[in-house]
VOLUMBA-464621 format. One record per atom (N, C-alpha, C): x, z, y; residue in one letter. Coordinates in steps of 0.2 Angstrom, whole numbers, plus 2048, in hexadecimal, padded with zeros to 3 digits. Example, Ala and Ser with C-alpha at 12.3 -4.5 7.8 and 13.67 -1.06 7.14 Angstrom:
BEGIN
8428277E4a
83E8277EAa
8428277F0a
8408237F5s
8448247FBs
840827800s
# end
This chain:
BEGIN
76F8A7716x
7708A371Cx
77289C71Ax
76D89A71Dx
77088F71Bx
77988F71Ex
77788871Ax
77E88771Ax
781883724x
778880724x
77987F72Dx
779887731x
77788C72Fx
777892735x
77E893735x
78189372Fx
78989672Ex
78E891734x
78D889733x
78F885738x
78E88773Dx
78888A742x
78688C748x
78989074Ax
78B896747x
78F89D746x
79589B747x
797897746x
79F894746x
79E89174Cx
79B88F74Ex
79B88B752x
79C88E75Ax
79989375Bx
795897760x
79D89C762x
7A189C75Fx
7A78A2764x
7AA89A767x
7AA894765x
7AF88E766x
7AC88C76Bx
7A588D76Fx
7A288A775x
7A3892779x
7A0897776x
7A489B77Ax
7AB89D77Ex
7B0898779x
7B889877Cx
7B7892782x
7B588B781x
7B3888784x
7B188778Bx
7AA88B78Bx
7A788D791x
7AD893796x
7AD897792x
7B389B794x
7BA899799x
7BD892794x
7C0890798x
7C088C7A0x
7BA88979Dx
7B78857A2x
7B58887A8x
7B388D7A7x
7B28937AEx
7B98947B0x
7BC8977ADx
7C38977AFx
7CA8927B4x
7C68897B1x
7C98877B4x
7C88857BAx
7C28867BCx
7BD8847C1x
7C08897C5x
7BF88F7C5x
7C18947C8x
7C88957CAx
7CD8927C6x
7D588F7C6x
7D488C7CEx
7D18867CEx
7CF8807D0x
7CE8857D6x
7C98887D8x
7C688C7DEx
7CD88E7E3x
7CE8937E0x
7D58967E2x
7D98947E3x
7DC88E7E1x
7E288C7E4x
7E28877E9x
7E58897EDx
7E88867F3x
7E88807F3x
7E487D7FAx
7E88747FBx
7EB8737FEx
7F18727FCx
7F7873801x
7FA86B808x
7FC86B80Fx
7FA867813x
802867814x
80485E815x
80C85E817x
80A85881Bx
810858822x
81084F825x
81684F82Ax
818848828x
82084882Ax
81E84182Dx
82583E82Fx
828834830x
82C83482Ax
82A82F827x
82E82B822x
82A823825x
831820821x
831818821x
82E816829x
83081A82Dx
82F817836x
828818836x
82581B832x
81D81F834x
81A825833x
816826831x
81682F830x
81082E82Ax
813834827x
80F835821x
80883D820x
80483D81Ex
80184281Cx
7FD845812x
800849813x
80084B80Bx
7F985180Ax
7F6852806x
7F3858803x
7F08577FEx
7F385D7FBx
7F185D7F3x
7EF8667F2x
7EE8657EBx
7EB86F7EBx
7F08727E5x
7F38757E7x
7F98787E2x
7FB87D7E7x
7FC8847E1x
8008897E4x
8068877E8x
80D8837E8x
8108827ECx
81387F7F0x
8168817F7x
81787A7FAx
81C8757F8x
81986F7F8x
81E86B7F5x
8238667F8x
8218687FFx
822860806x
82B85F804x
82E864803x
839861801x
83685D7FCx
83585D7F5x
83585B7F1x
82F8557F2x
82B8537F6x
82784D7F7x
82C84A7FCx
82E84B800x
836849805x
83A846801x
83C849800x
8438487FAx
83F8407F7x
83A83F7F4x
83983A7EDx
83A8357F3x
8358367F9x
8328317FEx
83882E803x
840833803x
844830806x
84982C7FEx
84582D7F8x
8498287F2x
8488217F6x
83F8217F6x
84081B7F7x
83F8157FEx
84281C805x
847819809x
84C816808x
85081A804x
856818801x
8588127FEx
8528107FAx
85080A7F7x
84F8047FDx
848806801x
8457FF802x
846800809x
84780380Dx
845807816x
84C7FF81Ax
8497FD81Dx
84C7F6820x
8517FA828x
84E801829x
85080482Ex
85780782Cx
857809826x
85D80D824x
863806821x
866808822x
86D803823x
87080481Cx
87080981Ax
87580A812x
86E80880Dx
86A807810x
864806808x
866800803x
863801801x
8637FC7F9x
8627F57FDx
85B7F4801x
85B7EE801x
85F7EC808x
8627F180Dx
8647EF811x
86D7EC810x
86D7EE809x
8737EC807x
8737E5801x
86F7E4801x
86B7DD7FEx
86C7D9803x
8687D8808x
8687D680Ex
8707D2811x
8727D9811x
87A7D6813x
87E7D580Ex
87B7D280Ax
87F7CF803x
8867D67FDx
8847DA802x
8887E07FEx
8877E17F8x
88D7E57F2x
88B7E57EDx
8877EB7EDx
8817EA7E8x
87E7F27E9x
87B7F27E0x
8797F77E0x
8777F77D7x
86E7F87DAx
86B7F47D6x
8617F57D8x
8617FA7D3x
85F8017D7x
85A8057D3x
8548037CFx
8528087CEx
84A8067C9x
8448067CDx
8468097D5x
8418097DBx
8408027DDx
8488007DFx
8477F87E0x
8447F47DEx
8457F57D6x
8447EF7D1x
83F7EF7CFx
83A7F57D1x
8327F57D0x
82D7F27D5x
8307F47DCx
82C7EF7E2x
82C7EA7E1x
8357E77DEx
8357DF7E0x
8327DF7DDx
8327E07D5x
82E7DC7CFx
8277DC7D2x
8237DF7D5x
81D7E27D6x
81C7DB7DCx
8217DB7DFx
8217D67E7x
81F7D07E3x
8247CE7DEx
8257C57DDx
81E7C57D9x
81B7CB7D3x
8157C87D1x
8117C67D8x
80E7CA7DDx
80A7C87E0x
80B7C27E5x
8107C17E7x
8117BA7E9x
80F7B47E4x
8127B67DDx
80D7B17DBx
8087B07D8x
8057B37DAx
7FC7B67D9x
7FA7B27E1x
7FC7B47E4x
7F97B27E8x
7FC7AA7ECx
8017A87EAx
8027A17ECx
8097A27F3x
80C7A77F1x
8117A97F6x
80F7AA7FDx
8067AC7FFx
8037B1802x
8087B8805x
80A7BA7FEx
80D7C0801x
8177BF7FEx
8197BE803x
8207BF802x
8257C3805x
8287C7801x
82E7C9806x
8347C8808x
8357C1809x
83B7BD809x
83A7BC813x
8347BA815x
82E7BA81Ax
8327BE821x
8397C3821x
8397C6827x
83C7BF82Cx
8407BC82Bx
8437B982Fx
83D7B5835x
83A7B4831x
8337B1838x
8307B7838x
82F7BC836x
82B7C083Cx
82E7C4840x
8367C283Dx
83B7C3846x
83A7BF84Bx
83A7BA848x
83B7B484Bx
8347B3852x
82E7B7851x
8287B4854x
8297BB856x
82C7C0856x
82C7C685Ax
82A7CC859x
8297CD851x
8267D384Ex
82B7D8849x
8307D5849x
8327DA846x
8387DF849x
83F7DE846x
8447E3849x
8477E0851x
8457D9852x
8477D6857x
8437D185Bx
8417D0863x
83C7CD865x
83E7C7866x
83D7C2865x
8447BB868x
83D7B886Bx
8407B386Fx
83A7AE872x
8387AA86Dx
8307A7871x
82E7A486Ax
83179E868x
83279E85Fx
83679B85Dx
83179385Cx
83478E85Ex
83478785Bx
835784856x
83377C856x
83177A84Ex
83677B84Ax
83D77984Fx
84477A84Cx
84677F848x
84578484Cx
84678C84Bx
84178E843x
83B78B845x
83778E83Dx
83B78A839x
83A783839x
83E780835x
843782832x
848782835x
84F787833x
84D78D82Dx
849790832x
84779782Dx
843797827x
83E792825x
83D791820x
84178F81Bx
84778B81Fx
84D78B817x
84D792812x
84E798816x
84F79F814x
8487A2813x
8447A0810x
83F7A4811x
83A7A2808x
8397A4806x
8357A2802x
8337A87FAx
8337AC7F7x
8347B07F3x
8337AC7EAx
8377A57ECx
83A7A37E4x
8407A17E6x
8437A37ECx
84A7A37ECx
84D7A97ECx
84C7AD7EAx
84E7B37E8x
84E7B47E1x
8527B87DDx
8517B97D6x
8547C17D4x
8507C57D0x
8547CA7CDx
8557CA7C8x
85B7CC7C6x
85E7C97BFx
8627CF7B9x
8627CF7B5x
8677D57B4x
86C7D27B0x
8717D67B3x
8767D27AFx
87A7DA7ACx
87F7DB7A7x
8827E37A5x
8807E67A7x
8777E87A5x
8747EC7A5x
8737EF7ABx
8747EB7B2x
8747EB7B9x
8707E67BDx
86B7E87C0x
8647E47C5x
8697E37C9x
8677DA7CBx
86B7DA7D1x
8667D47D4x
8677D27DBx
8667CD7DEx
8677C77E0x
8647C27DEx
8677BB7DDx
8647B77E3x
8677B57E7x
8627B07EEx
8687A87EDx
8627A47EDx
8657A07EEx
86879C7F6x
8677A17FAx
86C7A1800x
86E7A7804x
8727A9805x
8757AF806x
8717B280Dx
86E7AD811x
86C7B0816x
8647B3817x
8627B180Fx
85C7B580Dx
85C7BC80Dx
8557C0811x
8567C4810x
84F7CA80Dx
84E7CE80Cx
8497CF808x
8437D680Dx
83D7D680Ex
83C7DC812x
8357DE80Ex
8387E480Bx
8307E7807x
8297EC80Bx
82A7EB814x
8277EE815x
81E7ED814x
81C7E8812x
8187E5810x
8157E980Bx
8187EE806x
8197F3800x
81A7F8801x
8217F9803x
825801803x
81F807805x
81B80580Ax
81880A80Ax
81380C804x
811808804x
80C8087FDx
8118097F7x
8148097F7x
81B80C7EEx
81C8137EFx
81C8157F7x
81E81A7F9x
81A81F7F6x
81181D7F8x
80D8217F6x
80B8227EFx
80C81C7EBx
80C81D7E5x
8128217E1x
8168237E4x
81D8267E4x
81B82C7E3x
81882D7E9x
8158387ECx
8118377E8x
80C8347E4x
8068357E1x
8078377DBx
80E8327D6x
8108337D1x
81383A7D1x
81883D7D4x
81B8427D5x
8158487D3x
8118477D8x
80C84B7DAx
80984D7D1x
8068477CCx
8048477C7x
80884C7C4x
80C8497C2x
81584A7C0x
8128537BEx
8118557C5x
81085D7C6x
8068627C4x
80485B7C1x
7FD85F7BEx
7FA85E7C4x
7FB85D7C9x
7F585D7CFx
7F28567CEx
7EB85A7D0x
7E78547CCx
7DF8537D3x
7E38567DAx
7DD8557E0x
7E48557E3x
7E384F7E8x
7E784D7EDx
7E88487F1x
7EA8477F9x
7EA83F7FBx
7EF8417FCx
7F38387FEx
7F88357FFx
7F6832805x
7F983380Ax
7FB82C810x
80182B812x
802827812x
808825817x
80681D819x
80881F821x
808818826x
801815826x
7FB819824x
7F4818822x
7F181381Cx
7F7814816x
7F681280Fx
7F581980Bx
7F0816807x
7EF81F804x
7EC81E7FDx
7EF8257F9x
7ED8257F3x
7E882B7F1x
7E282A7EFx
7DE8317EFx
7DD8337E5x
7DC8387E3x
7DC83B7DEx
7D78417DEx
7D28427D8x
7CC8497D8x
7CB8487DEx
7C884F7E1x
7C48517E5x
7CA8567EDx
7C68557F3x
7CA8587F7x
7C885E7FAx
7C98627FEx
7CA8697FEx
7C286B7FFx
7BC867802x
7B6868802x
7B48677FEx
7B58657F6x
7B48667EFx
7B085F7EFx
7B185A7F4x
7AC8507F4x
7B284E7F4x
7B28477EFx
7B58417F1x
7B98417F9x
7BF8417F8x
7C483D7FEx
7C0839804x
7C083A809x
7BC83480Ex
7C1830813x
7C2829811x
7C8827815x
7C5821819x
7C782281Dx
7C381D824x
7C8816823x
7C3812826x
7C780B827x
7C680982Fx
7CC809833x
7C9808839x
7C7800839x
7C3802842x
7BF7FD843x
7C67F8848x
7C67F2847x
7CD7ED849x
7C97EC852x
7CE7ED855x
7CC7EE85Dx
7D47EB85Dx
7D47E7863x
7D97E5867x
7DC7EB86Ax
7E17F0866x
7E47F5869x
7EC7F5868x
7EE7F4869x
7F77F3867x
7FB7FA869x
7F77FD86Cx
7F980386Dx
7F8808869x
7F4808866x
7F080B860x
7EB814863x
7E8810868x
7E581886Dx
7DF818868x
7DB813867x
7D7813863x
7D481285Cx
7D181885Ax
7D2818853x
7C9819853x
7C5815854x
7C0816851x
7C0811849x
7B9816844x
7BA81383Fx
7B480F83Ex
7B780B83Ax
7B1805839x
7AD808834x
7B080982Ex
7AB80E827x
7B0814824x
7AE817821x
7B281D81Ex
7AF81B815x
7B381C813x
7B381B809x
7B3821807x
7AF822801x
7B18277FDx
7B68257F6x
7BD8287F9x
7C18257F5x
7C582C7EFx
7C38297E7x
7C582D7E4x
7CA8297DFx
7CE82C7DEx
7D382A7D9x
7D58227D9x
7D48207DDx
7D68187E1x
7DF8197E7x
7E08137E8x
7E58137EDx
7E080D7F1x
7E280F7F9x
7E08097FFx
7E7809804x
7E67FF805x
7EB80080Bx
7E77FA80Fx
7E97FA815x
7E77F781Bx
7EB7F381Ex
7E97EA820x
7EF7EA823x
7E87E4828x
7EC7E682Ex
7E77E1836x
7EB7DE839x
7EA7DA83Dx
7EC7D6843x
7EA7D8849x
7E67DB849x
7E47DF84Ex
7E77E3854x
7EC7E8851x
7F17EC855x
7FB7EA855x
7F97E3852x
8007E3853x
8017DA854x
8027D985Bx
7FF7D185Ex
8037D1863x
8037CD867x
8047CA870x
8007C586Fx
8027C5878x
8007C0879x
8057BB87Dx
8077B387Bx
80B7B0881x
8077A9882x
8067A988Ax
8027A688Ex
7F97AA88Dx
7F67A488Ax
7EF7A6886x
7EF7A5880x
7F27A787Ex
7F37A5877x
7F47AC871x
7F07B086Dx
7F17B686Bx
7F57B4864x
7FA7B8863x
8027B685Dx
7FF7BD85Ax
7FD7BB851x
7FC7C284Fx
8027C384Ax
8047C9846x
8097CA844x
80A7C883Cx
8057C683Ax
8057C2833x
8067BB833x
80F7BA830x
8107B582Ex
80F7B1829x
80C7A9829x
80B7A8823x
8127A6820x
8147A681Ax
81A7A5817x
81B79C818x
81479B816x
815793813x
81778D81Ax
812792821x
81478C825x
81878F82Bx
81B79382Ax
81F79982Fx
81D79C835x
81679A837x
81379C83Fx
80D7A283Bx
80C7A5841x
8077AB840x
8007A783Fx
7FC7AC83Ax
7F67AA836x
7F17AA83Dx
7EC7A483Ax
7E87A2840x
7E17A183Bx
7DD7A5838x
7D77A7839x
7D47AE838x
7CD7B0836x
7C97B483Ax
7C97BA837x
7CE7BC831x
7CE7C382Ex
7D47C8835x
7CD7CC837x
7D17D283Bx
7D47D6835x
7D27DB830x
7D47DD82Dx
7D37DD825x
7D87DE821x
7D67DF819x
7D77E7816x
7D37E7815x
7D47EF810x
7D57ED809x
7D87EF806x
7D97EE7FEx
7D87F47F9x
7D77F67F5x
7D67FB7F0x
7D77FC7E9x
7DA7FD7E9x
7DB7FD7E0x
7DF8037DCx
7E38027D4x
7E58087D3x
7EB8097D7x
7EE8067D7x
7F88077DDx
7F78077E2x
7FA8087E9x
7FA8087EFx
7FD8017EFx
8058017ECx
80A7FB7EEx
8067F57EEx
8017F47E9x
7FE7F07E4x
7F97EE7EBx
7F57F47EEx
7EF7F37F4x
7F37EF7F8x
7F97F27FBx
7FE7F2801x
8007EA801x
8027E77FDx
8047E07FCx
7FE7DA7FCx
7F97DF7F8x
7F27D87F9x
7F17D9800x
7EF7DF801x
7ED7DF809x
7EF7DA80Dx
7F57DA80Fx
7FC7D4815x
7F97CD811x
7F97CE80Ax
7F87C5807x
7F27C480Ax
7EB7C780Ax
7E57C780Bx
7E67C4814x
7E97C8816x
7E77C481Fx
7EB7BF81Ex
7F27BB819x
7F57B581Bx
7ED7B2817x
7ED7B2812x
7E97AE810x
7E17AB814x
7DE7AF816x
7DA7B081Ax
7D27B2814x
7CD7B2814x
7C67B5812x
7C77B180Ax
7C57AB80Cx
7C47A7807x
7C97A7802x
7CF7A7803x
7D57A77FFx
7D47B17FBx
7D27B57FFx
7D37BB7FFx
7CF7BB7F8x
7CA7B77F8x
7C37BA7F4x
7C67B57EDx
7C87AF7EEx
7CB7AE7E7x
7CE7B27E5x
7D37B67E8x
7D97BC7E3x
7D47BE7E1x
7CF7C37E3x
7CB7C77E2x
7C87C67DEx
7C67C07DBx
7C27BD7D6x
7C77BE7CFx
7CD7BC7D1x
7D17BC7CAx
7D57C47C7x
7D37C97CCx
7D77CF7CEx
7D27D57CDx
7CE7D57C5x
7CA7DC7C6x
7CA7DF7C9x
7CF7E17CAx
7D27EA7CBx
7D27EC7D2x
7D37E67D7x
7D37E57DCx
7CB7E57E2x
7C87EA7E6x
7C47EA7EAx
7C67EA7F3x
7C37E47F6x
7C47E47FFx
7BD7E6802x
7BF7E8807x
7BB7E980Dx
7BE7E3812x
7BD7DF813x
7C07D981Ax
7BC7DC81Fx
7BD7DC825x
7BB7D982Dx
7BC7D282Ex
7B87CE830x
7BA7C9832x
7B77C783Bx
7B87C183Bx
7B77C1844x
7B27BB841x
7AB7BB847x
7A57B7843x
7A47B684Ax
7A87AE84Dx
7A67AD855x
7A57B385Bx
7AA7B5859x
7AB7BC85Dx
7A97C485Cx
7A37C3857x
7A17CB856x
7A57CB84Dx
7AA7D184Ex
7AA7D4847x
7A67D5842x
7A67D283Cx
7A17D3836x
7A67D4830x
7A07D882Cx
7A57DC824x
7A17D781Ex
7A87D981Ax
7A77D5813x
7AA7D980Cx
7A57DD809x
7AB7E1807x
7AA7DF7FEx
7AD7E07F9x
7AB7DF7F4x
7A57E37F0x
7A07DE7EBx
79B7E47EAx
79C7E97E6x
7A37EC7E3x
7A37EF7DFx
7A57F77E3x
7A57F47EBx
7A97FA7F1x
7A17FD7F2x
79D7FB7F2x
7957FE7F5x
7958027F4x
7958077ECx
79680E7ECx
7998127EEx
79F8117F2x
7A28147F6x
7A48147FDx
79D8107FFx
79E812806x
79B818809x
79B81B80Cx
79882180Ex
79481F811x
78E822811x
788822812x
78782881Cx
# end
């Protein structure tokens, strides 16, 4: 026998073991359960499924009220509600990863995205408080406290803390939080060997492998309609999203109107009044939700053209825009998204 048949012969129980396993895992794969959970977190509702023997919804609870605790503007003992009101508090490592995560992309993008930014969008009616509409005075004023390089996190004895150059700065990471949130439950989820599963919360989502129809994830992007009630959910395209994070953010469903004048809910940081051109919505995609969640909001301050230089400098980064084109909606998405539109 050659010295090459004796190789073969060794060779043949090792593809054997291989194939064997391989059957096996597949088979694994078959039979287990994909398991379905959905609750409110962060003032919205979330939807989880993943494929693993057990249920897991306490323990996706549990992570997702850590980073209520953290970042939730609703909750009054939170980390950053206590920031806010200048209380002492110690920054976790939850906190200290959105900020960090926040202040990069504000400077990526030119202070597009900030979250210093609540005070005016109290101020013109959209957030915790509706006031009348505010004047030149009023904005003025308010851009003293507003900015995200008057903020600093610093550490001092081995403690994260928060530095504002005026006390009356306050900081709101809802811009984020949901998106940290998802990459939160997505990490946990790894953490535990599941390796098929989506993520949504508040319609940011993270998808991973394959879904219980054994195809890529299909996650719709709705069509922007003048709906502030949000009764309609027609969708503009559906994505086939694998191993990606997407977040969405519109002007579409969160507006008034005073006299004839349509007020949409993205402020710009830099001149303090709501953004005034034609992107209806931005989708964003990339590896992190937080990461999608914050270019998204920057993308509609910025408007199209601003949108596409990030993009330009930002591999990692792929949009689907809507925009308004003399009244009729038209799309722009990047070309690297084409294979994943659904056919």
């Amino acid at each position: 026998m050659t010295n090459h048949n004796k190789r073969l012969l060794w060779q043949i129980p090792f593809l054997i073991l291989l194939i064997v396993g391989t059957v096996l895992i597949i088979r694994q794969q078959h039979n287990t359960p994909y398991q379905k959970c959905a609750g409110a977190i962060f003032g919205t509702t979330y939807h989880i499924t993943y494929q693993y023997d057990d249920d897991l919804q306490p323990e996706l609870e549990a992570k997702m009220k850590e980073v209520d605790n953290a970042l939730s503007m609703f909750n009054k003992e939170s980390i950053i509600s206590r920031v806010n009101n200048n209380q002492p508090v110690a920054l976790n490592p939850m906190f200290v990863e959105v900020y960090q995560q926040a202040q990069q992309i504000s400077e990526d993008t030119d202070g597009a995205f900030d979250i210093t930014v609540g005070p005016l969008v109290n101020a013109w009616g959209f957030g915790f408080k509706h006031e009348q509409m505010p004047d030149k005075h009023a904005v003025d004023s308010l851009m003293a406290i507003v900015g995200y390089q008057k903020v600093k996190c610093e550490k001092a004895n081995g403690q994260w803390k928060i530095v504002k150059r005026d006390p009356r700065i306050t900081l709101d990471c809802s811009a984020i939080a949901k998106g940290y949130g998802v990459d939160v439950v997505a990490r946990l989820l790894e953490e535990k060997g599941i390796t098929n599963y989506m993520v949504e919360i508040g319609g940011e989502v993270v998808t991973h492998g394959i879904s219980e129809k054994r195809v890529p994830w299909k996650i719709g992007v709705t069509k922007p309609t003048d709906d502030p009630l949000q009764e309609g959910n027609e969708l503009q395209t559906v994505l086939n999203l694998t191993d990606k994070a997407m977040a969405t953010s519109g002007n579409y469903r969160n507006f008034y109107y005073k006299g004839k004048r349509k007020y949409a809910h993205t402020i710009d940081p830099k001149t303090g009044h709501p953004v005034q051109h034609n992107i209806l919505s931005a989708t964003v995609l990339t590896s992190h939700c937080m990461r999608a969640d914050a270019y998204a909001t920057a993308f509609m301050v910025m408007g199209f053209e601003g949108a596409k230089k990030v993009l330009e400098r930002n591999p990692d980064l792929m949009a689907y825009i809507i925009y308004d084109d003399k009244g009729e909606a038209k799309v722009w998405y990047s070309p690297s998204l084409k294979d994943k539109i659904a056919k």
